[in-house]
C-alpha positions as semicolon CSV with decimal commas, in nm:
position;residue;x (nm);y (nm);z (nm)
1;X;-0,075;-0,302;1,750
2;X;-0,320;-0,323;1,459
3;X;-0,269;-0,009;1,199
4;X;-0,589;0,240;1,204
5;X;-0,824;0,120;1,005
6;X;-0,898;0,502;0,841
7;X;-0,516;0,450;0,773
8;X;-0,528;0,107;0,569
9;X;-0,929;0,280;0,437
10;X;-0,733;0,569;0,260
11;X;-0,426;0,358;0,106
12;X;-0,605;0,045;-0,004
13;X;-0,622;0,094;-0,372
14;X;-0,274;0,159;-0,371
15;X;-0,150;-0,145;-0,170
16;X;-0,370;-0,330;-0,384
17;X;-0,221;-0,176;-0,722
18;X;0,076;-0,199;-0,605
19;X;0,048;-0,579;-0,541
20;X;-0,046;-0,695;-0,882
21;X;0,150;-0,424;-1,056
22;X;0,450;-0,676;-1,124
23;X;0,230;-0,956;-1,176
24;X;-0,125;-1,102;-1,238
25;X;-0,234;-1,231;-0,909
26;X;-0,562;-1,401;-0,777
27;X;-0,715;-1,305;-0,436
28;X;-0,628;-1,484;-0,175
29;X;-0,246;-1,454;-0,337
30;X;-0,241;-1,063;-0,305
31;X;-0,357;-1,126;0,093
32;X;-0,063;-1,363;0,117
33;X;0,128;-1,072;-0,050
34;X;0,070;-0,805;0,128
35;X;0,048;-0,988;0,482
36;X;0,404;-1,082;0,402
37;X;0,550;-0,780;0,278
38;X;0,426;-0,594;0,595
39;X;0,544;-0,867;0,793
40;X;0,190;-0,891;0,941
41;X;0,119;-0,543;0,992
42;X;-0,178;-0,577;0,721
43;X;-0,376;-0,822;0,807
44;X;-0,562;-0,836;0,470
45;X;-0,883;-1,049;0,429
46;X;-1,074;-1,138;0,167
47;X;-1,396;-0,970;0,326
48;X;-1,265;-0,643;0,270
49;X;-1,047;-0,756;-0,026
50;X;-1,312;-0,860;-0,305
51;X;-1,518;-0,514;-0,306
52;X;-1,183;-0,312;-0,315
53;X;-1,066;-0,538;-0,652
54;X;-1,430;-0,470;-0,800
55;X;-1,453;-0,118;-0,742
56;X;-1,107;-0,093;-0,872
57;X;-1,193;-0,325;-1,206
58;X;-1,504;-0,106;-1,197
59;X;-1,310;0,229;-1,252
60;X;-1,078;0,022;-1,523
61;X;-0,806;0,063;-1,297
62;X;-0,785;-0,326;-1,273
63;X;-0,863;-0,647;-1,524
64;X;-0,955;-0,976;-1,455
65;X;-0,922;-1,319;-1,619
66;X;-1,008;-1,683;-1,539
67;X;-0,747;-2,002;-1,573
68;X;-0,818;-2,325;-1,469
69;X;-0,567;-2,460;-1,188
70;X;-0,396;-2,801;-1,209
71;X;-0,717;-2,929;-0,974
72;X;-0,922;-2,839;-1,249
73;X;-1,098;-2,540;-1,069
74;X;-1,132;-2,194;-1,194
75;X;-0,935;-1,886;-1,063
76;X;-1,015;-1,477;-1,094
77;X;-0,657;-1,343;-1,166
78;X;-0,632;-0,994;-1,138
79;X;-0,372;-0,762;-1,330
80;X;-0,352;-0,370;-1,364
81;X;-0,443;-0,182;-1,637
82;X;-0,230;0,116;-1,794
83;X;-0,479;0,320;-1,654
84;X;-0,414;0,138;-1,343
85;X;-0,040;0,208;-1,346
86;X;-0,086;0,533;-1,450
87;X;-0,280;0,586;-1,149
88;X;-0,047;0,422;-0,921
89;X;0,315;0,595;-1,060
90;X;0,077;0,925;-0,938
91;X;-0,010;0,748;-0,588
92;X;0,346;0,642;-0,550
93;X;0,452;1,000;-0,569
94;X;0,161;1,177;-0,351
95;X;0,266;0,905;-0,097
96;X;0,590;0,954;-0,051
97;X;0,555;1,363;-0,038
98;X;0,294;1,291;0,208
99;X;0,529;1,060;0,423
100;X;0,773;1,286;0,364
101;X;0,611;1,610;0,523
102;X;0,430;1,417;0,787
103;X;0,735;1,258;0,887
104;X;0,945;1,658;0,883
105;X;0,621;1,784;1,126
106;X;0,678;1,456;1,336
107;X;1,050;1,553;1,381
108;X;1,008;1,949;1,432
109;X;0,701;1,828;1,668
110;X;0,892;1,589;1,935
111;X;1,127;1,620;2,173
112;X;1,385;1,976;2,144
113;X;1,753;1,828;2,164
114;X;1,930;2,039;2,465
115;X;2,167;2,313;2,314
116;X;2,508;2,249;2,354
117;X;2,721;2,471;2,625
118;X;2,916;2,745;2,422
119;X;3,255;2,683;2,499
120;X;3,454;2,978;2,503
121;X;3,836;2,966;2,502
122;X;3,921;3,323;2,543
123;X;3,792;3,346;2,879
């Protein structure tokens, strides 16, 4: 089943800073990257990929450069600012509190386990 896309509209900018946080990466290499660290589950395209990177390299979260390939073509490579990571160590750690409480309502929220029959010896 396909995530929600409000789901992947709220966390983009961090998958995407997260994906060229190690790295400098061009664009169709972070949709490789993320489609394969999800195992599929994020099926990123490049529709929905390029205005992300801009409005990211707009805020100076992100930096590009060009290289020329072996084929003699040019290639956008993308790499994050310290302003970028900066950003994303803060993301990193609203995430995981927010995964974390979601995840403690989830468990209080399902199924109630059966008590256990008090066993009483004395009797």
């Amino acid at each position: 089943m396909p995530p929600d896309p409000e789901l992947i509209r709220g966390t983009l900018n961090t998958i995407l800073l997260e994906a060229v946080s190690r790295r400098p990466m061009y664009g169709y290499e972070i949709c490789k990257s993320v489609n394969a660290r999800t195992q599929g589950y994020f099926d990123l395209r490049e529709g929905s990929l390029y205005p992300a990177l801009h409005r990211l390299e707009r805020d100076g979260l992100l930096k590009s450069f060009w290289e020329m390939t072996e084929a003699g073509r040019r290639r956008k490579y993308y790499q994050i600012t310290d302003a970028g990571a900066k950003v994303l160590a803060r993301k990193r750690d609203d995430w995981r509190q927010f995964a974390t409480a979601v995840e403690r309502v989830l468990a209080t929220m399902g199924p109630q386990p059966q008590p256990l029959p008090v066993f009483n010896p004395v009797e």
